[in-house]
C-alpha positions in Angstrom: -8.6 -5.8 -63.2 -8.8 -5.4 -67.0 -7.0 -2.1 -68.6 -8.0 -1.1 -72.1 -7.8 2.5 -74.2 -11.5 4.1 -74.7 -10.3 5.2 -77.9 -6.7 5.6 -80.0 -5.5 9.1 -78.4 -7.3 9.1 -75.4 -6.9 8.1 -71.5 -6.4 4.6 -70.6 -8.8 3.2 -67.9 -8.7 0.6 -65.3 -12.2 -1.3 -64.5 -12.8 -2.2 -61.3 -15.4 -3.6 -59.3 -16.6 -1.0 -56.7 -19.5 -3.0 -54.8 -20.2 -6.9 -55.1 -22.5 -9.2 -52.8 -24.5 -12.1 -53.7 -26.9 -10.6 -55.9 -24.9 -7.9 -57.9 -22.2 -6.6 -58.8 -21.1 -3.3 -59.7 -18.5 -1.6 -61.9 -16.4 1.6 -63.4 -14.1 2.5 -65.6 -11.4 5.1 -63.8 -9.5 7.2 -65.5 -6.0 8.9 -63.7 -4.2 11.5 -64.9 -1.1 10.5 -66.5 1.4 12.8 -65.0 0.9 13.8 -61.3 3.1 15.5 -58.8 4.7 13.4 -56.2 2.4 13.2 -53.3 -0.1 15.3 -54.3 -3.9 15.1 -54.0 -6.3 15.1 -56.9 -9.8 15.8 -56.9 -12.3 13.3 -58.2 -15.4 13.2 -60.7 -17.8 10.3 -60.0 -20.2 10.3 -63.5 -23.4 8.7 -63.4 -25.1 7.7 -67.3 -28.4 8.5 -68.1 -31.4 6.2 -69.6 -34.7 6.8 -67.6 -32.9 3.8 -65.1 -33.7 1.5 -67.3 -31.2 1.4 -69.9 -27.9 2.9 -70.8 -24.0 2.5 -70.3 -21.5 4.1 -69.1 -19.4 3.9 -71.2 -21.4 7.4 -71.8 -19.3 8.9 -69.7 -15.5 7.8 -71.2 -15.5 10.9 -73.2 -15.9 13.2 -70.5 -13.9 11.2 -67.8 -11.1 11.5 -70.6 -11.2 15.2 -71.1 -11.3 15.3 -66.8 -8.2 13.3 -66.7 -6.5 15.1 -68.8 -6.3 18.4 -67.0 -5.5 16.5 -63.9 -8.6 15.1 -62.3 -9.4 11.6 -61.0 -12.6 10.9 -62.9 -14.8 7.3 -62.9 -17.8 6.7 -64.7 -20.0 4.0 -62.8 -22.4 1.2 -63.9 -25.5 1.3 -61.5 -28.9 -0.7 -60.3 -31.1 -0.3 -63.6 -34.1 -0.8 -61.3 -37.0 0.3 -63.9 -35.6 -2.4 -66.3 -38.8 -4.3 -67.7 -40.7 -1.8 -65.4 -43.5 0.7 -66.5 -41.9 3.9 -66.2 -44.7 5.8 -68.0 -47.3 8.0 -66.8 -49.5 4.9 -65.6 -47.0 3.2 -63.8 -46.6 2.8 -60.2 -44.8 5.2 -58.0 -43.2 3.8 -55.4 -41.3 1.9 -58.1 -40.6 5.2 -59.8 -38.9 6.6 -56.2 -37.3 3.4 -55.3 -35.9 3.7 -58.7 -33.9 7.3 -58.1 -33.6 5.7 -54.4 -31.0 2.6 -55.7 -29.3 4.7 -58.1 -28.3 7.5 -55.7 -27.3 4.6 -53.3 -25.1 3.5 -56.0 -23.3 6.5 -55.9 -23.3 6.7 -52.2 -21.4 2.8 -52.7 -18.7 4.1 -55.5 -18.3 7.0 -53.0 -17.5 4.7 -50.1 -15.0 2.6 -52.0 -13.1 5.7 -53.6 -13.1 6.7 -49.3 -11.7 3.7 -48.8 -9.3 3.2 -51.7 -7.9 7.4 -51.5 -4.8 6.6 -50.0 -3.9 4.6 -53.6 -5.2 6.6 -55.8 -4.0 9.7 -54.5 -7.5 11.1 -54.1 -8.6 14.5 -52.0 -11.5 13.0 -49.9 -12.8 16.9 -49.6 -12.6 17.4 -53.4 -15.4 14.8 -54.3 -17.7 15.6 -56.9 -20.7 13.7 -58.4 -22.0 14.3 -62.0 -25.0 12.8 -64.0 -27.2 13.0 -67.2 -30.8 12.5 -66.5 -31.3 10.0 -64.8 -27.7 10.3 -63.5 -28.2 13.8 -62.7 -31.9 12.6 -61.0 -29.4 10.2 -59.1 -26.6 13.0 -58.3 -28.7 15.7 -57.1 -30.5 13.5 -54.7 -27.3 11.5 -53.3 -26.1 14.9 -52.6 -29.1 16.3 -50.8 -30.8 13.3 -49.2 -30.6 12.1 -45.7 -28.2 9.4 -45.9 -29.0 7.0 -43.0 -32.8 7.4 -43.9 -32.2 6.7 -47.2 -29.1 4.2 -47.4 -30.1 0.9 -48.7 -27.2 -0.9 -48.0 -26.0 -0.5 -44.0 -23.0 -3.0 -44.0 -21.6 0.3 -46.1 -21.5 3.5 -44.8 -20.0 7.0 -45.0 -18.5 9.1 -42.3 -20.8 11.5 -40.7 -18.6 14.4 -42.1 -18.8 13.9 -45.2 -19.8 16.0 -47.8 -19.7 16.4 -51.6 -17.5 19.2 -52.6 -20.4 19.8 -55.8 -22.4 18.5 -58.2 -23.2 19.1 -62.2 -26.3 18.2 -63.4 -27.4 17.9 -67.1 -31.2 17.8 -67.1 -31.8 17.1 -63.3 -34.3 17.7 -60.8 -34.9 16.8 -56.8 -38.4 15.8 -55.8 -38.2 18.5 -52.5 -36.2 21.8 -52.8 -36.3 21.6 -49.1 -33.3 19.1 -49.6 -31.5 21.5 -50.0 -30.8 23.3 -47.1 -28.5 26.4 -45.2 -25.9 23.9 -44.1 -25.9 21.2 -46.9 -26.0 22.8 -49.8 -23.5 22.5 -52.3 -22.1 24.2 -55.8 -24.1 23.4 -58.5 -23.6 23.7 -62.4 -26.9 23.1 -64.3 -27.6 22.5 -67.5 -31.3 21.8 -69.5 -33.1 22.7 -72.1 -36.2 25.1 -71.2 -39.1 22.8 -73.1 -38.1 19.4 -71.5 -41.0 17.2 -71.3 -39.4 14.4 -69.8 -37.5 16.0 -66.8 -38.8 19.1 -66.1 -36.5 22.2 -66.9 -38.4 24.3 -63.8 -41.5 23.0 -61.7 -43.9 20.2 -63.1 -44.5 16.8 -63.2 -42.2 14.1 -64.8 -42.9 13.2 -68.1 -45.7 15.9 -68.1 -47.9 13.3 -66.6 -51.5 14.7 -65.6 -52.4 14.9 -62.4 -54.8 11.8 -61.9 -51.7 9.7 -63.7 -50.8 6.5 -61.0 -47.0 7.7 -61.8 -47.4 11.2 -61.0 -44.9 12.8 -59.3 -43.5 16.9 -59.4 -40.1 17.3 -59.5 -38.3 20.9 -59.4 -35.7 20.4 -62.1 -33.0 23.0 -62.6 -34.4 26.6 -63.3 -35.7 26.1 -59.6 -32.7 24.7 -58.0 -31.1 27.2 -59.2 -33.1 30.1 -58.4 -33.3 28.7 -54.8 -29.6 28.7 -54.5 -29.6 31.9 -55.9 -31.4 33.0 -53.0 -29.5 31.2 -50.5 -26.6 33.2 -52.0 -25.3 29.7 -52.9 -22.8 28.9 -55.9 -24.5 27.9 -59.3 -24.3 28.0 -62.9 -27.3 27.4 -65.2 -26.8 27.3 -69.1 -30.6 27.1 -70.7 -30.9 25.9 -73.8 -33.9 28.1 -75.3 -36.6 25.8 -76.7 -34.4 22.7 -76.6 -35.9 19.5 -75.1 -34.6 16.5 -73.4 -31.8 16.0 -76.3 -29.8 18.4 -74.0 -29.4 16.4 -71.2 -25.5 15.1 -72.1 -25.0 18.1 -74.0 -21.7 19.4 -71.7 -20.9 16.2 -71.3 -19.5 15.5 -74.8 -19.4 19.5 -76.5 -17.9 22.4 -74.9 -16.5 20.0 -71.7 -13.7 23.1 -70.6 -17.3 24.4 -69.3 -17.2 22.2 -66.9 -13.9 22.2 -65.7 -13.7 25.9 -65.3 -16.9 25.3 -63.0 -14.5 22.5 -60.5 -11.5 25.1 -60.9 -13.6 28.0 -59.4 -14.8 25.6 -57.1 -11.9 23.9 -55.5 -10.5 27.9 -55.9 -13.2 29.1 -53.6 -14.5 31.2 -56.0 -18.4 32.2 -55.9 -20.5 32.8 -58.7 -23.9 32.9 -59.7 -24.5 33.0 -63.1 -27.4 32.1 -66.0 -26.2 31.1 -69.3 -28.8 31.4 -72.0 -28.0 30.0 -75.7 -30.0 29.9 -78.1 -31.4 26.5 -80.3 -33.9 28.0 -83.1 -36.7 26.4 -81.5 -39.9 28.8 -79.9 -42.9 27.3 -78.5 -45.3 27.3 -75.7 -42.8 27.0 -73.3 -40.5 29.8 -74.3 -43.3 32.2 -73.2 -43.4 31.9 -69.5 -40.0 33.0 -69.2 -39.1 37.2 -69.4 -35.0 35.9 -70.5 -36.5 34.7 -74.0 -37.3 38.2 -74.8 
């Protein structure tokens, strides 16, 4: 267990090693609030990096994870399976590498899940105040470990979670799901979105990822978060979108490391039972073709 400061004025975090077998093994920096009442229950932030599941660190997530901790939140930021590493993730690659690819890295947060279960009782953790949290790929990785079918989809059965369980909400910067019918009447979940309208790697609404044409060997539509949002909308579900006007995929840690209190004030309405639905719209500067299929530009 090694303990080191992320930076001078910041939280100290603990690493730990939340999943291990013979071929891997995986780890995350938590961060714990520094003063907590005596006996009391805190809710918890798992963080997921971005980096197309190929690359990135997550050390990404120390700023945010800091901020969390601060105002009294249990937060971890988790390395994960890069399964596209040295893999084509481009237009002509192969798709069932592409899926199996979201497929490890929601399981990975289905793993951290289980051991934070496990582990609640010293940590001091509300098991019904579990949140995940991503960027990109994370948030690829977040949305679907929140909406997928876990015993169809778990990879790993010597580790399970109980059949109650449920995440208490998720925020996504620059996500998508590859079915809206995931999300469902009795599964579905707060939401706080975030994306920039002209994204051409993760699309901001409907369309394939990375734009790829339709006779592309990696193509593959994904309904990124104008959609989820609108369908939660009419589900009369919780959700936040801010849409960065023009912006593209440079927006996808954006909350993450500006304007974090954003965040937070989502979780407190959450774990406060409030309901909102509500679209953010700032602008960047930046018109182009994709600013003129949308009637909130004008």
């Amino acid at each position: 267990m090694l303990v080191v400061k992320c930076r001078a004025e910041a939280q100290k975090f603990t690493t730990l090693t939340y999943y291990q077998d013979d071929t891997i093994k995986l780890e995350l920096d938590l961060f714990l609030p520094q003063k907590t009442t005596s006996g009391q229950k805190l809710p918890l932030v798992i963080f997921e990096h971005g980096g197309g599941f190929s690359t990135g660190d997550r050390k990404d997530g120390h700023s945010f994870c800091s901020f969390l901790a601060d105002r009294g939140y249990i937060a971890a930021t988790i390395s994960y399976t890069l399964y596209m590493k040295g893999k084509n993730y481009g237009c002509d690659g192969k798709l069932p590498e592409k899926i199996k690819a979201f497929q490890y890295a929601a399981n990975d947060l289905w793993l951290a899940t289980s051991f934070f279960l496990q582990n609640a009782t010293k940590y001091k953790i509300d098991v019904n105040k579990i949140f995940l949290a991503g960027s990109s790929a994370g948030a690829e990785a977040a949305l679907h470990a929140a909406f997928w079918e876990y015993k169809t989809m778990n990879l790993y059965p010597k580790v399970t979670l109980p059949a109650t369980f449920k995440y208490a909400g998720v925020l996504s910067g620059a996500g998508a799901l590859m079915d809206l019918n995931l999300i469902t009447e009795k599964n579905m979940l707060p939401i706080l979105l975030f994306h920039g309208s002209a994204d051409p790697v993760v699309p901001y609404a409907t369309a394939a990822h990375h734009t790829c044409p339709t006779n592309a060997s990696n193509w593959l539509m994904l309904f990124g978060s104008y959609s989820i949002y609108q369908r939660l909308v009419e589900m009369q579900g919780h959700t936040k979108l801010v849409t960065y006007c023009g912006g593209a995929h440079e927006y996808s840690g954006e909350l993450f490391h500006k304007n974090q209190q954003l965040l937070v004030d989502f979780l407190n309405e959450v774990l406060s039972n409030q309901k909102t639905q509500e679209h953010r719209i700032i602008a960047t500067g930046k018109r182009n073709q994709q600013t003129k299929g949308y009637s909130f530009y004008e």
